[in-house]
MDTraj code that builds the backbone (N, CA, C; nanometers):
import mdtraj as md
import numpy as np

residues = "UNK UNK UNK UNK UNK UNK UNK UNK UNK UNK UNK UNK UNK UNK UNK UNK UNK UNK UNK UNK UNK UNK UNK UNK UNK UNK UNK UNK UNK UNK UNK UNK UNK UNK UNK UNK UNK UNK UNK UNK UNK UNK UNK UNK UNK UNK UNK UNK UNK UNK UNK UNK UNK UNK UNK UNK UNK UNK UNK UNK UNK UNK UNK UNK UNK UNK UNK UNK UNK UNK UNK UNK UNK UNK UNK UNK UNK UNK UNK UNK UNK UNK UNK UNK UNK UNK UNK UNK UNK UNK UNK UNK UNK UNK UNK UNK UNK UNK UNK UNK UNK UNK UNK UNK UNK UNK UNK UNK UNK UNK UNK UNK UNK UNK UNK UNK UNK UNK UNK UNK UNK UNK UNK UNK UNK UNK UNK UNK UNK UNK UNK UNK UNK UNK UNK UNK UNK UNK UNK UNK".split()
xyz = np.array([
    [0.0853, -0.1176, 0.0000],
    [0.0000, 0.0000, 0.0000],
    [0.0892, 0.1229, 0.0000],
    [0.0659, 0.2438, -0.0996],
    [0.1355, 0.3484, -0.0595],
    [0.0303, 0.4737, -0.0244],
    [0.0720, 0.6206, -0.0196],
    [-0.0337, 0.6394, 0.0210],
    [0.0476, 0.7983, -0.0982],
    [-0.0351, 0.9048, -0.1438],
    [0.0004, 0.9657, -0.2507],
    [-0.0630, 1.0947, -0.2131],
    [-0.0650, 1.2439, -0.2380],
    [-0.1621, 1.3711, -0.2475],
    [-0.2078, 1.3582, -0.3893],
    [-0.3296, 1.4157, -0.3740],
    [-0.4046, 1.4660, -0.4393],
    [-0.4624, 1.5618, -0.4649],
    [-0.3814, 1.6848, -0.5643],
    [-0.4543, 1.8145, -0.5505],
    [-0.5633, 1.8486, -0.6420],
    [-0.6514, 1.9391, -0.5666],
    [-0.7584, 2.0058, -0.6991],
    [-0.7700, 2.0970, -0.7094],
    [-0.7912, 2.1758, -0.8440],
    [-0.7461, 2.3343, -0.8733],
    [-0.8633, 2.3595, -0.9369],
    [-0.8993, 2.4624, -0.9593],
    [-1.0070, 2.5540, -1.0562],
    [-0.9375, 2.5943, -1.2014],
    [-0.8879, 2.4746, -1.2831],
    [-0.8810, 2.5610, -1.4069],
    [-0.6963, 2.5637, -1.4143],
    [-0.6233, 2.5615, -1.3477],
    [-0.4833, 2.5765, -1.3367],
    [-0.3965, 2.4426, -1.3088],
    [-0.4845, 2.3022, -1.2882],
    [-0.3866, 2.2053, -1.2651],
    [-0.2463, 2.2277, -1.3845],
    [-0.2796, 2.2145, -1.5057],
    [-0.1483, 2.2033, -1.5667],
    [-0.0570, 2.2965, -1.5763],
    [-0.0964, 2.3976, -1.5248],
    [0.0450, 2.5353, -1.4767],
    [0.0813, 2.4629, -1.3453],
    [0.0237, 2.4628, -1.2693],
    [0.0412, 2.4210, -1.1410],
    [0.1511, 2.3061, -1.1472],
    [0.1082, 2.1721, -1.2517],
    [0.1898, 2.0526, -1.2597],
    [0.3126, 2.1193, -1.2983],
    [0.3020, 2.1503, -1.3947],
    [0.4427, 2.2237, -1.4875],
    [0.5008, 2.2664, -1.3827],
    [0.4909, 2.3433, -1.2802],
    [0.5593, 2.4133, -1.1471],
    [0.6591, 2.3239, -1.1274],
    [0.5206, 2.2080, -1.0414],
    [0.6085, 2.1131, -0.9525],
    [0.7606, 2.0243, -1.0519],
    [0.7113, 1.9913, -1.1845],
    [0.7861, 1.9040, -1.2147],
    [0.9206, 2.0137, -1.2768],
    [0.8978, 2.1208, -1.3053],
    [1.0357, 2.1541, -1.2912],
    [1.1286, 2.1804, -1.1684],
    [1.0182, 2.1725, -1.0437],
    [1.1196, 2.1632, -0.9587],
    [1.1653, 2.0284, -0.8791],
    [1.0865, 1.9337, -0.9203],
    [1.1070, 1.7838, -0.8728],
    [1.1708, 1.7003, -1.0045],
    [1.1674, 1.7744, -1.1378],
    [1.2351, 1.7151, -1.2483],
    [1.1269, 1.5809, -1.2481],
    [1.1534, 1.4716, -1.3586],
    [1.0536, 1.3726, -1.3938],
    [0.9625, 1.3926, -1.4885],
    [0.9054, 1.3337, -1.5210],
    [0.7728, 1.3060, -1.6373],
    [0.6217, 1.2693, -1.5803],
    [0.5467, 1.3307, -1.6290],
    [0.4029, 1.2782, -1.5952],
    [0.3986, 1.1083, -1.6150],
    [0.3384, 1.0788, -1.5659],
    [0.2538, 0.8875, -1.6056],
    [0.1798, 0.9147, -1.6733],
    [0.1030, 1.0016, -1.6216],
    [-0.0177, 0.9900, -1.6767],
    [-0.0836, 1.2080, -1.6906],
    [-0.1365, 1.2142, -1.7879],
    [-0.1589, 1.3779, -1.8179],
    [-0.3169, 1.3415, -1.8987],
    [-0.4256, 1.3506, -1.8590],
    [-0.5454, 1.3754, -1.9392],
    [-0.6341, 1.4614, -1.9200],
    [-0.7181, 1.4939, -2.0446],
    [-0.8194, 1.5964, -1.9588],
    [-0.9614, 1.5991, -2.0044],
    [-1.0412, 1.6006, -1.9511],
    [-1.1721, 1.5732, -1.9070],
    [-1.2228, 1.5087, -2.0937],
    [-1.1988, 1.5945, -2.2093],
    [-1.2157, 1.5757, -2.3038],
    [-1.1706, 1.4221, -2.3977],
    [-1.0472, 1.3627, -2.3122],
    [-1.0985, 1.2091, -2.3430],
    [-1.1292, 1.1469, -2.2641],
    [-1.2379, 1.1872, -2.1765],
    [-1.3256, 1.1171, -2.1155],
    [-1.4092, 1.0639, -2.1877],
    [-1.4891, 0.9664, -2.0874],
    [-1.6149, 0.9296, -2.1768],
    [-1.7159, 1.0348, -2.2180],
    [-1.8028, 1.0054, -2.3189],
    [-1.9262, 1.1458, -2.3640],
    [-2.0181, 1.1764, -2.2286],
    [-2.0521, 1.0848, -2.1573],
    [-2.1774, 1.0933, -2.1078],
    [-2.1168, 1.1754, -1.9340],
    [-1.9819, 1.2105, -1.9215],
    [-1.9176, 1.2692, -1.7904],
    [-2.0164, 1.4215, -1.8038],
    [-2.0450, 1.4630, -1.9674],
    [-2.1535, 1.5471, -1.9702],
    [-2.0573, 1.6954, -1.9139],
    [-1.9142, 1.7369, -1.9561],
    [-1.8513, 1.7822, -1.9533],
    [-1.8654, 1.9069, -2.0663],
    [-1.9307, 2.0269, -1.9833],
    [-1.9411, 2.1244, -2.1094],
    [-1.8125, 2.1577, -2.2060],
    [-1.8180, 2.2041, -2.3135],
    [-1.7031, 2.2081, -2.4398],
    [-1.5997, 2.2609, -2.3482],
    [-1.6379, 2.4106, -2.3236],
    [-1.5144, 2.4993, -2.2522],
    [-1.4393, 2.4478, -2.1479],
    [-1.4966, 2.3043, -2.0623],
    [-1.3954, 2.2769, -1.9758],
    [-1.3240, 2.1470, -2.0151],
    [-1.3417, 2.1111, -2.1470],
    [-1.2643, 1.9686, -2.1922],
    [-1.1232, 2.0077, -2.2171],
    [-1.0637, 2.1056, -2.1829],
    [-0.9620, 2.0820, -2.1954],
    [-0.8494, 2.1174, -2.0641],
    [-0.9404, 2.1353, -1.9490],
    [-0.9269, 2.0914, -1.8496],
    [-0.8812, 1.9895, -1.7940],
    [-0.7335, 1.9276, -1.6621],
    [-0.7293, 1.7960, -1.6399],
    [-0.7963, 1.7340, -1.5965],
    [-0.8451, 1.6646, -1.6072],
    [-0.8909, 1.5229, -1.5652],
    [-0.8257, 1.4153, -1.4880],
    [-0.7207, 1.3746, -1.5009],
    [-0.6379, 1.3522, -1.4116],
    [-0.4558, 1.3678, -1.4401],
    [-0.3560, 1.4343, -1.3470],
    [-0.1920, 1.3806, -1.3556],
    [-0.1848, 1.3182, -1.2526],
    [-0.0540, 1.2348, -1.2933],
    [0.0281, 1.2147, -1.2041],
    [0.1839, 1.2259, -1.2125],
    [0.2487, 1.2340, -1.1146],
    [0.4232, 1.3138, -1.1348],
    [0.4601, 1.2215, -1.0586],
    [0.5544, 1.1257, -1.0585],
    [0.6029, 1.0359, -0.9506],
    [0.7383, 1.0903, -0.9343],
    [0.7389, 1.1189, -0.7711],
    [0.8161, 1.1797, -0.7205],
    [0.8792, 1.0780, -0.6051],
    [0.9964, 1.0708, -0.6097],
    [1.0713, 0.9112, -0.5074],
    [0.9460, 0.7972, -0.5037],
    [0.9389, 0.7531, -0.3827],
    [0.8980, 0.6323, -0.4209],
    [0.7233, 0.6704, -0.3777],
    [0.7133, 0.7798, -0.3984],
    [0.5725, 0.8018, -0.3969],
    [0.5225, 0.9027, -0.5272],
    [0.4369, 1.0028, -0.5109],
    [0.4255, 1.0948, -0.6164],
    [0.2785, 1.1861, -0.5778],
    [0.2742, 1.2506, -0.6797],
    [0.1421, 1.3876, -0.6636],
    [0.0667, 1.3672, -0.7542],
    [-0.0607, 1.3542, -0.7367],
    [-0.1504, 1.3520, -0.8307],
    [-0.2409, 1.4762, -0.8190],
    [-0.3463, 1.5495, -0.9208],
    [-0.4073, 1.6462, -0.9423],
    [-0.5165, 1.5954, -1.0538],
    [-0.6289, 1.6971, -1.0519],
    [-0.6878, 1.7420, -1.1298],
    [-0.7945, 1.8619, -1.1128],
    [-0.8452, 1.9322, -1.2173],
    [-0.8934, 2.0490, -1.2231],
    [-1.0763, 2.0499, -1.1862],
    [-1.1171, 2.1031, -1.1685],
    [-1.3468, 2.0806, -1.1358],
    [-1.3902, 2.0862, -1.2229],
    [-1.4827, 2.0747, -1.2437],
    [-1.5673, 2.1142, -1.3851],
    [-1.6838, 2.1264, -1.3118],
    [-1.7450, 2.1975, -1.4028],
    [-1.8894, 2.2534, -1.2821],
    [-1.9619, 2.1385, -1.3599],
    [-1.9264, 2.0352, -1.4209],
    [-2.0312, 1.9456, -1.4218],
    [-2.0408, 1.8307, -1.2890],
    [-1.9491, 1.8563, -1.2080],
    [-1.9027, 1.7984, -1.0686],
    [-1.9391, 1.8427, -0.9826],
    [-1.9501, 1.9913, -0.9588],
    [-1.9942, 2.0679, -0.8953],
    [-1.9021, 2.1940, -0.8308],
    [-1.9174, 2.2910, -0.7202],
    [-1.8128, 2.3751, -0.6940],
    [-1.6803, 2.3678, -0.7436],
    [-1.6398, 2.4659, -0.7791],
    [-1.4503, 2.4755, -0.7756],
    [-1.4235, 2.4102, -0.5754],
    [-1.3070, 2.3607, -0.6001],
    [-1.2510, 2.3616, -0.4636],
    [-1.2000, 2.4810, -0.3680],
    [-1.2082, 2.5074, -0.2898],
    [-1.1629, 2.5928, -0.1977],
    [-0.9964, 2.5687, -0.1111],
    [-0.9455, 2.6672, -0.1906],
    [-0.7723, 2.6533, -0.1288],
    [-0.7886, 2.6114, 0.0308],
    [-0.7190, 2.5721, 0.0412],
    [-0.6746, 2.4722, 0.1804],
    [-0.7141, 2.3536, 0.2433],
    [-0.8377, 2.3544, 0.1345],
    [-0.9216, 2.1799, 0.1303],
    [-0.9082, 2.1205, -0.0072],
    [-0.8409, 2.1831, -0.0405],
    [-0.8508, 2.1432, -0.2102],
    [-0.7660, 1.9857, -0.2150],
    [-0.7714, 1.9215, -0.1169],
    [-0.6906, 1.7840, -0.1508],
    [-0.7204, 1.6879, -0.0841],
    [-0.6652, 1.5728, -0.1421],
    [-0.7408, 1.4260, -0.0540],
    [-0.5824, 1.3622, -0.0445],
    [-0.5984, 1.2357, 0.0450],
    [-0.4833, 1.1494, 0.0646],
    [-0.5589, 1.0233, -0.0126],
    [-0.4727, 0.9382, -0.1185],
    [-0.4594, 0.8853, -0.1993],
    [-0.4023, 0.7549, -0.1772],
    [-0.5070, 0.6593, -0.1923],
    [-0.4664, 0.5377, -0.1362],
    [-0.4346, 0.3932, -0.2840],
    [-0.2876, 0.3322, -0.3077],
    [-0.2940, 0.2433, -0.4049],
    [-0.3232, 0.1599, -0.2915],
    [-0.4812, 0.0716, -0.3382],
    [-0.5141, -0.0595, -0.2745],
    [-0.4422, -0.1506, -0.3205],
    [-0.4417, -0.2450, -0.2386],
    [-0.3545, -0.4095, -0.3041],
    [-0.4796, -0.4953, -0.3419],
    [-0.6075, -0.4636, -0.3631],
    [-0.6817, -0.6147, -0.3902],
    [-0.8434, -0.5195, -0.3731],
    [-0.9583, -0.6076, -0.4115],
    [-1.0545, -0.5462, -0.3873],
    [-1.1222, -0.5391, -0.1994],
    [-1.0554, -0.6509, -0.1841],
    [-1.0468, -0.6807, -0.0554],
    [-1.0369, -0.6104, 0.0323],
    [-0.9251, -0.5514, 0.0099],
    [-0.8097, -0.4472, 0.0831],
    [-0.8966, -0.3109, 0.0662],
    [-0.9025, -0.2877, -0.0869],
    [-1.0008, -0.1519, -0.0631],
    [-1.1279, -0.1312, -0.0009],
    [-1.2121, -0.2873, -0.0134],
    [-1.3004, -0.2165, 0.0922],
    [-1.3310, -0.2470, 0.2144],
    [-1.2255, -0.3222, 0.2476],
    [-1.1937, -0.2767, 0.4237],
    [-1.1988, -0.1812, 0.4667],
    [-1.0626, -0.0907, 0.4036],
    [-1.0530, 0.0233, 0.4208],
    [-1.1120, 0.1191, 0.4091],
    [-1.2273, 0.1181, 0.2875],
    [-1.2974, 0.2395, 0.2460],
    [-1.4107, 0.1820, 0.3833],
    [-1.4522, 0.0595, 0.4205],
    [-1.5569, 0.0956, 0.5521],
    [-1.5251, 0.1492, 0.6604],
    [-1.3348, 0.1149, 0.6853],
    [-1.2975, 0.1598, 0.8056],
    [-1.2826, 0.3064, 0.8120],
    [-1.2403, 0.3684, 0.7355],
    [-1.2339, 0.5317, 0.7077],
    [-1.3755, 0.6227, 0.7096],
    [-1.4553, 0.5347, 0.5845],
    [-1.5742, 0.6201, 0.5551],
    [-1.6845, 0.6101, 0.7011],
    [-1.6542, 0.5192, 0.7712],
    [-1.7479, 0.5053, 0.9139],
    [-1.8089, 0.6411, 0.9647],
    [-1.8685, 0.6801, 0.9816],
    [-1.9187, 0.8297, 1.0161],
    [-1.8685, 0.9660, 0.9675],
    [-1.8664, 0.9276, 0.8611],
    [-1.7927, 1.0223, 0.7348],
    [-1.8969, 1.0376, 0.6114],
    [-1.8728, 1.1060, 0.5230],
    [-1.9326, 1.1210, 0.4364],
    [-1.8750, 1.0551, 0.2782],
    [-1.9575, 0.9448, 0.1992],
    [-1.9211, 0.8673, 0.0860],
    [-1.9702, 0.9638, -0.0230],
    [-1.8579, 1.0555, -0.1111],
    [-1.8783, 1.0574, -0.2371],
    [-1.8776, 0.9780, -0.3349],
    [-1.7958, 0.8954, -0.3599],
    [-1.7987, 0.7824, -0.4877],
    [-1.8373, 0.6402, -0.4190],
    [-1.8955, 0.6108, -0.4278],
    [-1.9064, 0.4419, -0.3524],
    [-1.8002, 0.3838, -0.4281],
    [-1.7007, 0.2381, -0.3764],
    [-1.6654, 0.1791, -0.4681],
    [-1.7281, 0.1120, -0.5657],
    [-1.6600, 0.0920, -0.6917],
    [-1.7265, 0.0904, -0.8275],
    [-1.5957, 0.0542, -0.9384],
    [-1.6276, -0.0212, -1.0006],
    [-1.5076, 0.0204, -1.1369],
    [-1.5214, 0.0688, -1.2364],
    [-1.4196, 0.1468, -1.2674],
    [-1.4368, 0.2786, -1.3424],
    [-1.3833, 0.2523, -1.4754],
    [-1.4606, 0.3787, -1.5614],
    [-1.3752, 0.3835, -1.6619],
    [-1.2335, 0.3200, -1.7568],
    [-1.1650, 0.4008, -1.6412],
    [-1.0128, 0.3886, -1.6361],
    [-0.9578, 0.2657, -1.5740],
    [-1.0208, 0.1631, -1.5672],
    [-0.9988, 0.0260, -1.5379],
    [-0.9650, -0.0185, -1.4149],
    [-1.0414, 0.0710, -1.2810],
    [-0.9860, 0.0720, -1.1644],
    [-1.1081, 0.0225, -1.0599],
    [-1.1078, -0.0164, -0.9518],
    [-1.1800, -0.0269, -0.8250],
    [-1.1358, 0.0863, -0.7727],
    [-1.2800, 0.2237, -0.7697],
    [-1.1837, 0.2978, -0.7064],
    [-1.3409, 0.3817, -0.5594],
    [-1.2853, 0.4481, -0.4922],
    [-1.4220, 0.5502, -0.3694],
    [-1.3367, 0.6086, -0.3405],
    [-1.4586, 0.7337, -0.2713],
    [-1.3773, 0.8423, -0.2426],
    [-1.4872, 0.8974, -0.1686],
    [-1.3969, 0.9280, -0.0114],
    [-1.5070, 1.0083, 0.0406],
    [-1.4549, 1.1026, 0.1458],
    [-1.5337, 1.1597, 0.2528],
    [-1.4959, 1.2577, 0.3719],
    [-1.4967, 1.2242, 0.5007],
    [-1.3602, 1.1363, 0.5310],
    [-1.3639, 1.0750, 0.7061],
    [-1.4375, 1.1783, 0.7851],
    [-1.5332, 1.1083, 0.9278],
    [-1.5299, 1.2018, 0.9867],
    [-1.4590, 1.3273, 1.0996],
    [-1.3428, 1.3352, 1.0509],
    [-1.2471, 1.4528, 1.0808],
    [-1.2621, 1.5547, 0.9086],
    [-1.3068, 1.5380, 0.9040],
    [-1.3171, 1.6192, 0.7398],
    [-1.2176, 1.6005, 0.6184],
    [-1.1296, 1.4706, 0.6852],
    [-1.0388, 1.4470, 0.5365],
    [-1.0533, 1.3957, 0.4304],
    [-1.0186, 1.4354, 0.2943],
    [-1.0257, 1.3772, 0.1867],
    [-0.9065, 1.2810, 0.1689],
    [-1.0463, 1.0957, 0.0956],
    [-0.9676, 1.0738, 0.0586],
    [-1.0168, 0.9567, -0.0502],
    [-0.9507, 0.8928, -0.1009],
    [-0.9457, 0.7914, -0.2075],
    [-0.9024, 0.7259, -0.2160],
    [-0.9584, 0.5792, -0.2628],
    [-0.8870, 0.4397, -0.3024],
    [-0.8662, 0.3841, -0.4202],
    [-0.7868, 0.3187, -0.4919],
    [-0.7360, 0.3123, -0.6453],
    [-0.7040, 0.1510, -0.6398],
    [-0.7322, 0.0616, -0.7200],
    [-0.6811, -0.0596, -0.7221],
    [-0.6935, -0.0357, -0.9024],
    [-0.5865, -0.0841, -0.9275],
    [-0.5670, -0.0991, -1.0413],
    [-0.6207, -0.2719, -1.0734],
    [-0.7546, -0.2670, -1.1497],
    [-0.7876, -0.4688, -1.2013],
    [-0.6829, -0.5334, -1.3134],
    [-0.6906, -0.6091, -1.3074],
    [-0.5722, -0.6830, -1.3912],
    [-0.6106, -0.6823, -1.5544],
    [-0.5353, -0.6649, -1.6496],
    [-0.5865, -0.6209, -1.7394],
    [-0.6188, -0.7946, -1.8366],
    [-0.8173, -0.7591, -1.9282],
    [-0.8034, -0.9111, -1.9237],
    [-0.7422, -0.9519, -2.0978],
])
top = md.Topology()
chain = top.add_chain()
for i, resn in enumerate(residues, 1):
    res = top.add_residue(resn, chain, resSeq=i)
    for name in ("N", "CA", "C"):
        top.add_atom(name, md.element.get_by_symbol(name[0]), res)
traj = md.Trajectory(xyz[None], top)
């Protein structure tokens, strides 16, 4: 298990990324934005070119980001704008964890597999932290 940040910006993740990685040096994994998403994310034109998701792997962990789209709802608010980022080992594993965390907290994403070929939830412990679980499924 590692555990990763996750920032969210209004509109500026990829200035923002560009920041970090010239000062941590490295390459994205991964750089997309809302526009090759699927159609039905229902992502108005003007924000498809918005991220959707990076990631910058930085030592043996890394930073991930992406930008709102008001088809999600609010922009984020600086100083909450982030979650802690969990790679699960198994489906198992993630939802242990997502019951043990989300327990008197609030569930935005139930787990589910996504799109992007993942077991993934995301929600608001009750101390108010953001956070998320990622299992990557085996590809068939």
């Amino acid at each position: 298990m590692s555990l990763n940040t996750y920032l969210f910006f209004d509109g500026n993740c990829r200035e923002a990324f560009e920041f970090y990685r010239s000062v941590f040096g490295g390459e994205f994994s991964v750089i997309q934005t809302f526009g090759e998403g699927p159609a039905d994310m229902n992502v108005p034109d003007t924000e498809k070119d918005r991220i959707m998701h990076v990631s910058l792997p930085i030592g043996s962990g890394g930073l991930m980001g992406s930008d709102s789209t008001s088809a999600f709802g609010p922009p984020p608010v600086a100083g909450t704008n982030f979650s802690i980022s969990i790679a699960g080992e198994s489906r198992e594993h993630c939802d242990a964890v997502f019951a043990g965390l989300a327990a008197g907290g609030t569930v935005k994403m139930a787990m589910h597999e996504t799109f992007w070929g993942a077991y993934f939830g995301n929600w608001t412990d009750r101390f108010g932290i953001g956070w998320m679980i990622n299992f990557e499924l085996p590809q068939e």
